[in-house]
Structures are given as structure tokens and as C-alpha cells.
ROKOLPA-312929 format. One record per residue: residue in three letters; chain; residue number from 1; x, y, z of N, C-alpha, C in turn. Coordinates in steps of 0.001 Angstrom, whole numbers, always signed. Last residue first. Layout:
# ROKOLPA-312929
NODE  type  mol  seq      nxx      nyy      nzz     caxx     cayy     cazz      cxx      cyy      czz
NODE   ala    A  NUM        X        Y        Z        X        Y        Z        X        Y        Z
...
//
This chain:
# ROKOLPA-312929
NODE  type  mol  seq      nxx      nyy      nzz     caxx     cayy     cazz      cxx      cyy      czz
NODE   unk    A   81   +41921   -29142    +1469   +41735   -28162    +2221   +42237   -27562    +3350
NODE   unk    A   80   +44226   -31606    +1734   +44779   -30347     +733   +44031   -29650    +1150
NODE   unk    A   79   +42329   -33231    +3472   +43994   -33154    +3498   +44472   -31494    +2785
NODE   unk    A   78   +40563   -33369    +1990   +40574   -32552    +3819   +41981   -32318    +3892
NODE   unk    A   77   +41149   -34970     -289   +40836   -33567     -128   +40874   -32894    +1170
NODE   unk    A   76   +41940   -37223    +1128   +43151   -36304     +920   +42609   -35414     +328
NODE   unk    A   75   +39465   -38475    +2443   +41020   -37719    +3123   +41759   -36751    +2635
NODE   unk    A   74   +36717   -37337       +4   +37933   -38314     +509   +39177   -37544    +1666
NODE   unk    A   73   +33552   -37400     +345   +35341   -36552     +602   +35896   -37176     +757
NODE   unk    A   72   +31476   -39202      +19   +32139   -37972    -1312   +33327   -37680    -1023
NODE   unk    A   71   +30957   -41830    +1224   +32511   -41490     +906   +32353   -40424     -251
NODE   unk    A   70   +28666   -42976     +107   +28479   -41833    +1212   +29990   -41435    +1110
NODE   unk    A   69   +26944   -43674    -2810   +28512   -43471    -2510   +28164   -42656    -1111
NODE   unk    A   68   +24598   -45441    -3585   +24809   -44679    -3395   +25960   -44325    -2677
NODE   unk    A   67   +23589   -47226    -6371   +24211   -47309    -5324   +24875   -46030    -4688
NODE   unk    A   66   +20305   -46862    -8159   +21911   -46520    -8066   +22273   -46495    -6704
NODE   unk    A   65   +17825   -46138    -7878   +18465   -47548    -8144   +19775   -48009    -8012
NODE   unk    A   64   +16236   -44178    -5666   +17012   -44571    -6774   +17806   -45761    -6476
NODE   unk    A   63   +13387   -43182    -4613   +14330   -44252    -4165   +14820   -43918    -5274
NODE   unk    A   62   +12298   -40109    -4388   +12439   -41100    -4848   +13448   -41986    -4093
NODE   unk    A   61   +10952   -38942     -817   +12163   -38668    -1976   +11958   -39706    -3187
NODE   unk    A   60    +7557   -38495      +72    +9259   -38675     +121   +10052   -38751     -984
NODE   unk    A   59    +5303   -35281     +981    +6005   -36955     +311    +7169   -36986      -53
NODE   unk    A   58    +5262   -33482    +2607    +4473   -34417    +2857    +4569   -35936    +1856
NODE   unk    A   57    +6519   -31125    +1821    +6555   -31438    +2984    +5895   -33102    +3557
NODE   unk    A   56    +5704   -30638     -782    +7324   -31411     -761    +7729   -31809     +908
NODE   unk    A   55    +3005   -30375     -910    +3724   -30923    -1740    +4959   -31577     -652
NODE   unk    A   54    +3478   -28274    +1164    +2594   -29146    +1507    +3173   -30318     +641
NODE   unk    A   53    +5167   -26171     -875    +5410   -26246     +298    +4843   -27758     +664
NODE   unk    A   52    +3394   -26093    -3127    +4693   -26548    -3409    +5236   -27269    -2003
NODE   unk    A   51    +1229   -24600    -2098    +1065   -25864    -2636    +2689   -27102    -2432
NODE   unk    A   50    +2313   -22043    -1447    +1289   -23301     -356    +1206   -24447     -754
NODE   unk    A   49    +3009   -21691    -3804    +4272   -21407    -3114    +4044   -22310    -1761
NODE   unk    A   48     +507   -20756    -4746    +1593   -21941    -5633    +2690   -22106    -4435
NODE   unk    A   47     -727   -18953    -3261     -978   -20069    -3650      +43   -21404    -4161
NODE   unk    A   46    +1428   -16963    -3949    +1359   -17186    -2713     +390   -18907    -2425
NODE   unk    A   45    +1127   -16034    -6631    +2211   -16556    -6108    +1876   -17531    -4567
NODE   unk    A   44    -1903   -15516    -6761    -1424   -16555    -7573     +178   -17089    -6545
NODE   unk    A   43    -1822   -13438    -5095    -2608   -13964    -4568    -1925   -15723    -5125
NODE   unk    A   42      -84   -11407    -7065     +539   -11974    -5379     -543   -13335    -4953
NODE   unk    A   41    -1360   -11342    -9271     -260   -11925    -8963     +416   -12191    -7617
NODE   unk    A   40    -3635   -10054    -8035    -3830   -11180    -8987    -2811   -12024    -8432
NODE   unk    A   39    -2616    -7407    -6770    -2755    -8480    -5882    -3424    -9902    -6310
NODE   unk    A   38    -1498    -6053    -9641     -471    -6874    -8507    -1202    -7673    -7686
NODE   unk    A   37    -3254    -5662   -11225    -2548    -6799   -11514    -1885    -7499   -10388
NODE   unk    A   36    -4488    -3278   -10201    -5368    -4602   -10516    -4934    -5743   -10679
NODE   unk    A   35    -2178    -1570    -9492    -3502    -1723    -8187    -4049    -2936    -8860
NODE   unk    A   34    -1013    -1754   -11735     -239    -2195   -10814    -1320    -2815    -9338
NODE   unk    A   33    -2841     -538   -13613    -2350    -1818   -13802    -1742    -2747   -12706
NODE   unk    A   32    -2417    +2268   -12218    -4022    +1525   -12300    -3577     -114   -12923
NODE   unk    A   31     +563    +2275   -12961     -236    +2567   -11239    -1652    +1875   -11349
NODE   unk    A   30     +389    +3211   -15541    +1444    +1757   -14912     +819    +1532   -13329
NODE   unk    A   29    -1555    +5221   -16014    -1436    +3844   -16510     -750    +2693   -16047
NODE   unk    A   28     +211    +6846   -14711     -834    +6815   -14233    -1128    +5997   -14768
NODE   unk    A   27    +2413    +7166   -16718    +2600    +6914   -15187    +1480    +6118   -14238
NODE   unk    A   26     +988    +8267   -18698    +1467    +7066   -18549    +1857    +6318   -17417
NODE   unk    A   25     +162   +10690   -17837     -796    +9664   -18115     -336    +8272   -18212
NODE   unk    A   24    +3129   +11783   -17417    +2588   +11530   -16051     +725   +10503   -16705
NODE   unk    A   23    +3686   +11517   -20349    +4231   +11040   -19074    +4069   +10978   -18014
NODE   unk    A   22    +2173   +13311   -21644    +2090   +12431   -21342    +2883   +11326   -20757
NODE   unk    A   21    +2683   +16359   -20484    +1281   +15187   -19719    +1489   +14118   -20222
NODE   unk    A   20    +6527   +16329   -19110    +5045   +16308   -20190    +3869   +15231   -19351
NODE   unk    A   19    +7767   +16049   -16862    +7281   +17717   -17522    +6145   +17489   -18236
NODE   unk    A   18    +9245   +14092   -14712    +8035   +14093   -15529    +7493   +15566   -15511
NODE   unk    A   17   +10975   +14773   -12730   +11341   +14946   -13604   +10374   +14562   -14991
NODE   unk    A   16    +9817   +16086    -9232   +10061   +15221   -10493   +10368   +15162   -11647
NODE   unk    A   15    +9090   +18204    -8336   +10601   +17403    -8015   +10862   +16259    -8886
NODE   unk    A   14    +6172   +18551    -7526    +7162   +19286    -8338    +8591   +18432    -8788
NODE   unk    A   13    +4105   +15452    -7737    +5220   +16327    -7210    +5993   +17014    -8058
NODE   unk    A   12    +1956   +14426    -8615    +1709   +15359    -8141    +3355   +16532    -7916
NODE   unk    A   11    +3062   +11843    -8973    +2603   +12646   -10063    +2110   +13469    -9926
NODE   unk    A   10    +4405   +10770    -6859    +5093   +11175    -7792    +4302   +11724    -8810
NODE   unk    A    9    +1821    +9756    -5320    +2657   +10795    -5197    +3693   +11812    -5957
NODE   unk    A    8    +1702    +7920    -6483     +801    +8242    -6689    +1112    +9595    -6466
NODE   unk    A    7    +3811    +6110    -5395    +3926    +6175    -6945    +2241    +6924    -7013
NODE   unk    A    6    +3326    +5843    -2706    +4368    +6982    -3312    +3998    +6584    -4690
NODE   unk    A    5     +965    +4393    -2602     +958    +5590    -2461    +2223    +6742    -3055
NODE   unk    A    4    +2327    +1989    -3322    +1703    +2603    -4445    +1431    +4009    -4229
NODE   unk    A    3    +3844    +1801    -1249    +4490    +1819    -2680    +3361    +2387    -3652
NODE   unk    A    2    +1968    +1641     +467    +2874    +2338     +737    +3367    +2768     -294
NODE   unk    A    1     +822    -1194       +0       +0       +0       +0     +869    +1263       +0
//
């Protein structure tokens, strides 16, 4: 809410470097897109992100077939680190 207020702000303000109208209509175009699109897209993210979560919290790894090496480091890397 904050963010948009300042970007609402900026088109009122002297200090800005938007002179022409149409640059501040455009401005004002990216702001009315931003109020309708953004909480689409947050709502969407935040969904997927619940899913994923539950998902990967709640079933297990594959098994693989392949023998699995626990020896990655060997000595004489610890050695030379």
C-alpha cells in the first residue's frame, strides 16, 4: 500500500522529472495496472508457493536404483583443504 501511495505521489510532485502530460498519463497507466494486476499476482504466487510447500513437505524422496557413494570426501581432499 505504501508503494503505491508513493507512486501516486510522484505525479503530483514538483521534483520530479516528468514535464510532459504524457508522461505523467502514462505513469498513471502503470499505477491503475499495478492496483489490478499486482494483488492477482501476489494472490497466484502465494498459492503456488502453499502448494509446493505441503507438496514437498508431505512426500518422500524417490528411491534410486543406483548405489549410493556416502565417501564424497575423501582424506586427501581434507587433506589439501
Amino acid at each position: 500500500m505504501g508503494h503505491t501511495l508513493a507512486l501516486i505521489q510522484t505525479l503530483t510532485d514538483a521534483d520530479e522529472t516528468m514535464d510532459e502530460l504524457d508522461e505523467k498519463i502514462e505513469r498513471a497507466k502503470t499505477i491503475v495496472k499495478f492496483i489490478f494486476i499486482g494483488p492477482i499476482l501476489l494472490f497466484l504466487s502465494v498459492i503456488s508457493d502453499f502448494y509446493k510447500f505441503w507438496s514437498n513437505l508431505y512426500t518422500q524422496p524417490l528411491d534410486s536404483e543406483e548405489e549410493v557413494n556416502l565417501d564424497l570426501i575423501s582424506r586427501d581432499s581434507i587433506e589439501l583443504f
